[in-house]
C-alpha positions in Angstrom: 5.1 20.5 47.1 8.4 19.5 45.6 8.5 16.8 42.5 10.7 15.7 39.8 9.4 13.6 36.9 12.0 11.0 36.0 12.1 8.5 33.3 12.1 4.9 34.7 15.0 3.5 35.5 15.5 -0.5 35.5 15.8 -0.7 39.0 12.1 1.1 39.0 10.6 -2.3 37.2 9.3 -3.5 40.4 7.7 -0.4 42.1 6.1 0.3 38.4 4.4 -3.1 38.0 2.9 -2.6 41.3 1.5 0.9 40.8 0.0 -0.9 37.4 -1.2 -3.6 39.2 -2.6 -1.0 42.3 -4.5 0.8 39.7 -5.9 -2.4 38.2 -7.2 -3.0 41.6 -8.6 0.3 41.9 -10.2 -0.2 38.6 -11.7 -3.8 39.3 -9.6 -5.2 36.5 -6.6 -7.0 38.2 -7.3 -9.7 36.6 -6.5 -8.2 33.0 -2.8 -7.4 34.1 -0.7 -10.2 32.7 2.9 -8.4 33.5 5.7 -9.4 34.8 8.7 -8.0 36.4 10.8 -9.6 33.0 8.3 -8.6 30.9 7.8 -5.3 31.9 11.9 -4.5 31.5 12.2 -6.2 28.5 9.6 -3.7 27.3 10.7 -0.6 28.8 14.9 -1.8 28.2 14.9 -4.5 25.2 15.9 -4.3 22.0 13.5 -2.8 20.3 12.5 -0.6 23.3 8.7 -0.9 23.1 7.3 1.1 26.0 8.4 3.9 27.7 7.5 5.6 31.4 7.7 8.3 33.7 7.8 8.2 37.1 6.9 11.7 39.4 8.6 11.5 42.8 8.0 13.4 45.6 10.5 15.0 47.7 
């Protein structure tokens, strides 16, 4: 199996607050997720940069 691990782009906000919010699911804790789309990029992209993530893709 071929992957790459990638550093999240902004265009990757959207796809990363879902797998957040799919793992909250899984966990029975959706409820506890209070990000949004803005918040999420101003803390991966704003000034001060806050948060940081990966991303693995495959293929």
């Amino acid at each position: 199996m071929n992957f790459t691990i990638e550093t999240t782009a902004p265009t990757d906000v959207p796809s990363l607050l879902e797998l957040i919010r799919e793992l909250a699911r899984f966990e029975r804790l959706e409820r506890e997720v209070q990000a949004t789309v803005e918040s999420l990029h101003e803390s991966l992209f704003g000034s001060p940069q806050v948060a940081g993530a990966l991303l693995a893709r495959v293929g």
